[in-house]
N, C-alpha and C positions, 0 to 999 in steps of 0.2 A: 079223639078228635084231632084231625091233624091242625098241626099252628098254621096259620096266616104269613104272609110275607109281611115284614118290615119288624123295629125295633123289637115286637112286641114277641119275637118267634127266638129273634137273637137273644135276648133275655133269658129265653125260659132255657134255650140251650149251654149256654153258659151253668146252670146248673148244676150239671155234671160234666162240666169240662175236664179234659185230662189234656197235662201240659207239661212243659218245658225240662227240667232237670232230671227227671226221671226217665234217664235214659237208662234204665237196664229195662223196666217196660217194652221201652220202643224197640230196644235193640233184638229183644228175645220173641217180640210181637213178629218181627218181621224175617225170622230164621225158616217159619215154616213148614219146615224138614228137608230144607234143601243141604244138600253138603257141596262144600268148595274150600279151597285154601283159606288159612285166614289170613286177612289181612296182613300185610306185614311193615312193621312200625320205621323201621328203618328206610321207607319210602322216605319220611318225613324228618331226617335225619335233619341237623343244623348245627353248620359249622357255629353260632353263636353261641353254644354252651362247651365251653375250653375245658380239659381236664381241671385248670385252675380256676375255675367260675368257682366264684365265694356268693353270699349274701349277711354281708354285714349286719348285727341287729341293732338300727334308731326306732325312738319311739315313735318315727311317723312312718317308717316299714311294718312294724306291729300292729298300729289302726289298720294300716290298709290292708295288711292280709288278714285280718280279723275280719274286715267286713266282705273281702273277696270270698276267703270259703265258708261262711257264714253265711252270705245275705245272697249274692252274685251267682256262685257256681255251685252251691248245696253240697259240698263235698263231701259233709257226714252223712244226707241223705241215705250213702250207701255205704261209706267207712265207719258205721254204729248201726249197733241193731236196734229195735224197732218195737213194738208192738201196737196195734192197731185197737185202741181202746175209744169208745162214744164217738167212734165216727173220727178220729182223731189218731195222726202216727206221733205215739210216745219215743222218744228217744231214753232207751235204757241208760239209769244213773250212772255213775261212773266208767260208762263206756265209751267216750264223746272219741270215734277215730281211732278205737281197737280195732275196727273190723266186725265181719261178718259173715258166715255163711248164710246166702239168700234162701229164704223158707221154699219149700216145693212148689209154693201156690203162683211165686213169683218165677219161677225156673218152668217153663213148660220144653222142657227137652226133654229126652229118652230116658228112661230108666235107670240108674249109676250116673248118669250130671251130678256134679258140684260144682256150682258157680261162689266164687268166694273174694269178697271187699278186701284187700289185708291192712291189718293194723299199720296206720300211718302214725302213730304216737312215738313220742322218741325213747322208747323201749330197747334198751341195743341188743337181746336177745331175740324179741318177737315183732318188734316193730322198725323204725330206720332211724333209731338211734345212734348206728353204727354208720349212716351212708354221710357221704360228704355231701354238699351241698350240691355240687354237680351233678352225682347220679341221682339224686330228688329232681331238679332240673331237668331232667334228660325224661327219669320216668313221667314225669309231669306234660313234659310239652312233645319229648319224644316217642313215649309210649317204648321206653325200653327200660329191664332192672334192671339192679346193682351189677349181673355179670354182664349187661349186653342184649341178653335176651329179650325178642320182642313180646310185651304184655297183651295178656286179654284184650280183643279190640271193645269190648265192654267199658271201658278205660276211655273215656271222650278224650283223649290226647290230639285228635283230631282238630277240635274244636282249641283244646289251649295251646294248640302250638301257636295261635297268634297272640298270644300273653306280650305282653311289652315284656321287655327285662326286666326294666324295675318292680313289676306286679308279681312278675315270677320272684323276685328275690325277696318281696311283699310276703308272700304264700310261704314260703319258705321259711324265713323269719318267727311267723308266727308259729306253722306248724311246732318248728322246734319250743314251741313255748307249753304245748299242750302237757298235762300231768299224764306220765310215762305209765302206760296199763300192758300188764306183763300176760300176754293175751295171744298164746300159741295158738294159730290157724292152721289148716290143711290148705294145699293150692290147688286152683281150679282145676276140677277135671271133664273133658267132655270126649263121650266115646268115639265121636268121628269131629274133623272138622266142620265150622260151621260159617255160613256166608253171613258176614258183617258189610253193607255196604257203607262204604263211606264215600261218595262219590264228592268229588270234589263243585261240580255244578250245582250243589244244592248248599253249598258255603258260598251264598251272596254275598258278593262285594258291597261295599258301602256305595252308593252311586255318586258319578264324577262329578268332581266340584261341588260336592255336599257344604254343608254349614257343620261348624265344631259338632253341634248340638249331636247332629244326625250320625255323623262317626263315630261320635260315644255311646249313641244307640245302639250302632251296629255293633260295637265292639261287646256290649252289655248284651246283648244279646245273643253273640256268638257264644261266650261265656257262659251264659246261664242257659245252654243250651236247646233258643227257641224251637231251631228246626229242627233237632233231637225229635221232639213231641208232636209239633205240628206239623211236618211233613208225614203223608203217607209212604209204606214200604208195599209194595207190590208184590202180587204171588209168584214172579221170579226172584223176589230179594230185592231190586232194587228201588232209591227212590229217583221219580220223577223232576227232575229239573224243573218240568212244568208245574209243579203242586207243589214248590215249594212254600213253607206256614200256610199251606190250604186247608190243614185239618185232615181228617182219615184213617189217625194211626188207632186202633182197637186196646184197648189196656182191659183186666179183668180182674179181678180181686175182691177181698172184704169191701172195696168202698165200692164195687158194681161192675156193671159191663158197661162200657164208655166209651166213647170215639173224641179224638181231642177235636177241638172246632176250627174253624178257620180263622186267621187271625191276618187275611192278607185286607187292605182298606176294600174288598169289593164291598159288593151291598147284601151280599150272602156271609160276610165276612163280619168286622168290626168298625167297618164304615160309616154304622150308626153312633160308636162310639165319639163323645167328646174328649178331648185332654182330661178334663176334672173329673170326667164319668169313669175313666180311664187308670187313674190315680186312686180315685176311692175305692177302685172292685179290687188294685192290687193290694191297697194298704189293710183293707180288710176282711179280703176275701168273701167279701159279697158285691153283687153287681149294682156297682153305683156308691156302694155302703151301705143303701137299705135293702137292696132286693134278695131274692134269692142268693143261698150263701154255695159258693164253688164246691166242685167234688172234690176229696183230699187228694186224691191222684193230681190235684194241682199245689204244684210248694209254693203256695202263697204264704205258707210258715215262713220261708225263707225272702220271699219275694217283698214281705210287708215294709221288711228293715230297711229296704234301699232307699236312699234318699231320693227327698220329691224330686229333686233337680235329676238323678239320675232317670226318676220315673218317667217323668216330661221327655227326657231322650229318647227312651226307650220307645214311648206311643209317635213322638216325629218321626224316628227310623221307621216305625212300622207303619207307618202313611206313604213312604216313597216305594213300598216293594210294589211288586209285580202284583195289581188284580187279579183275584181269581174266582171263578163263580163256580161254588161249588159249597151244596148245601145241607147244613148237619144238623142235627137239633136230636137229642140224647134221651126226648121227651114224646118223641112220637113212636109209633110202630117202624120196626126195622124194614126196610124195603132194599132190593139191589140197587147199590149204587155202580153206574159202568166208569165213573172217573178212580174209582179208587177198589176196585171191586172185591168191597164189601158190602153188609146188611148193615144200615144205619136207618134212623131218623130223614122222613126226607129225600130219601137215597134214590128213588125214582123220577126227583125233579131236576137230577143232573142229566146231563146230554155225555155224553161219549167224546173224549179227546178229538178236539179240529184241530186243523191248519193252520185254523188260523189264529190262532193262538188263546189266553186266557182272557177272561171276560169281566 
């Protein structure tokens, strides 16, 4: 039976929401067999990391990159393996940031793919035990290794290169604290290249003469890479500027077939959400706290930790973006959808990109 318009439809879709951090998902959702150059890292080059960039370690750099790749950007997400137990992604014991080569079910590319996380533990054989502070820096926000070379755009570097310094030397700091796991990887291989977009028009600015609150949303949410997830990728590889956090992107795996949801304030979106409705579905991964509990394709594991005040920014920034109407739910029958064109939930009560803009 198909849902109903209003809260009652948004609700049941959020159920199987798939979101934010999980970007090798999105990234490998949206390659669709196109080949083109990849990306290349040194677009985003920046004179602010000096061969002499240090990051000193205080105990108040240590919380904050504790709770940066921790809570904020899920960075073990994908630099620890994994297993998918009661609905649930285990993170293997003593693994926390060896690395990983991603399982086949996550890689849907051609036959001989390897897509591979590498050990970020300060291992000086297997991991960047060896690198200086700088070139962690560099691969971090610049998306280049220890020689130069540009990394897998798999690697949201995209996204951290707007890291404050100090959060970058935050990350850093801590990193170097992890218990060093002596954890030889192989590096990625993929038999042709492959189109990553990373268009710069769907990295919303914070809007002009914002309030503190809403900049620290934005910033918390470039980080914990919202539009990663919520934006759709189009069957040329790119995403729409128009759709940005409109929902669309297809994820598939042990936890289902899933389309993330919109998350822009329209009223097909999270519109109907409150601040504290808002707060409670992140803290515990159910909507509201009582309802229905999220798909794990959302790292609400990660998301739970952020503080409320962080929380609060996060749902004001995502009140000021761009409306968009455009309608998911994970719980009805798949129909063509022509905004994102896929089979979704819903997907026939979308109209076809206008003029005249989002709704």
């Amino acid at each position: 039976m198909r849902a109903k318009d209003g809260a009652g439809k948004r609700i049941r879709g959020w159920l199987a929401c798939g979101s934010a951090a999980v970007l090798l998902a999105a990234v490998l959702a949206g390659t669709r067999g196109h080949a083109a150059p990849v990306h290349s890292a040194r677009e985003l080059s920046s004179a602010r990391i000096p061969a002499g960039f240090t990051a000193k370690p205080t105990p108040q750099r240590l919380a904050r990159g504790r709770y940066l790749v921790a809570a904020v950007a899920g960075c073990f997400d994908c630099h620890s393996p994994h297993e998918y137990v009661n609905k649930q992604w285990i993170a293997r014991k003593g693994l926390t940031g060896a690395g990983q080569i991603f399982p086949p079910h996550m890689v849907p590319f051609p036959p001989g793919s390897r897509v591979v996380a590498p050990n970020i533990t300060p291992d000086r054989a297997t991991g960047i035990g060896s690198w200086t502070d700088a070139e962690i820096a560099r691969a971090i926000a610049d998306g280049v290794d220890k020689g130069g070379r540009p990394l897998f755009s798999l690697m949201p570097y995209a996204s951290y290169h707007a890291l404050t310094t100090e959060d970058l030397k935050s990350i850093i700091v801590y990193l170097r604290t992890l218990p060093p796991v002596h954890r030889a990887l192989p590096s990625t291989h993929i038999p042709f290249p492959v189109r990553v977009d990373l268009n710069p028009a769907t990295a919303l600015p914070p809007p002009a003469r914002a309030p503190a609150q809403v900049r620290r949303g934005w910033y918390l949410a470039r980080m914990g890479g919202c539009v990663d997830c919520h934006t759709p990728i189009l069957a040329n590889g790119t995403r729409p500027a128009s759709m940005v956090l409109a929902g669309g992107l297809h994820f598939q795996g042990p936890f289902g077939d899933v389309f993330s949801l919109n998350i822009t304030p329209s009223s097909s979106g999270i519109g109907f959400m409150t601040e504290g409705m808002f707060v409670r579905t992140m803290q515990t991964g159910r909507v509201n706290g009582n309802g229905p509990h999220l798909n794990p394709i959302m790292p609400f594991q990660n998301f739970r930790h952020l503080r409320p005040g962080d929380l609060r920014d996060l749902y004001l920034y995502l009140q000021t973006v761009p409306k968009v109407r455009h309608e998911i739910d994970n719980t009805d029958p798949p129909t063509y959808c022509p905004l994102d064109g896929e089979r979704h939930g819903l997907g026939d009560l979308n109209s076809a990109p206008s003029k005249k803009g989002p709704r």
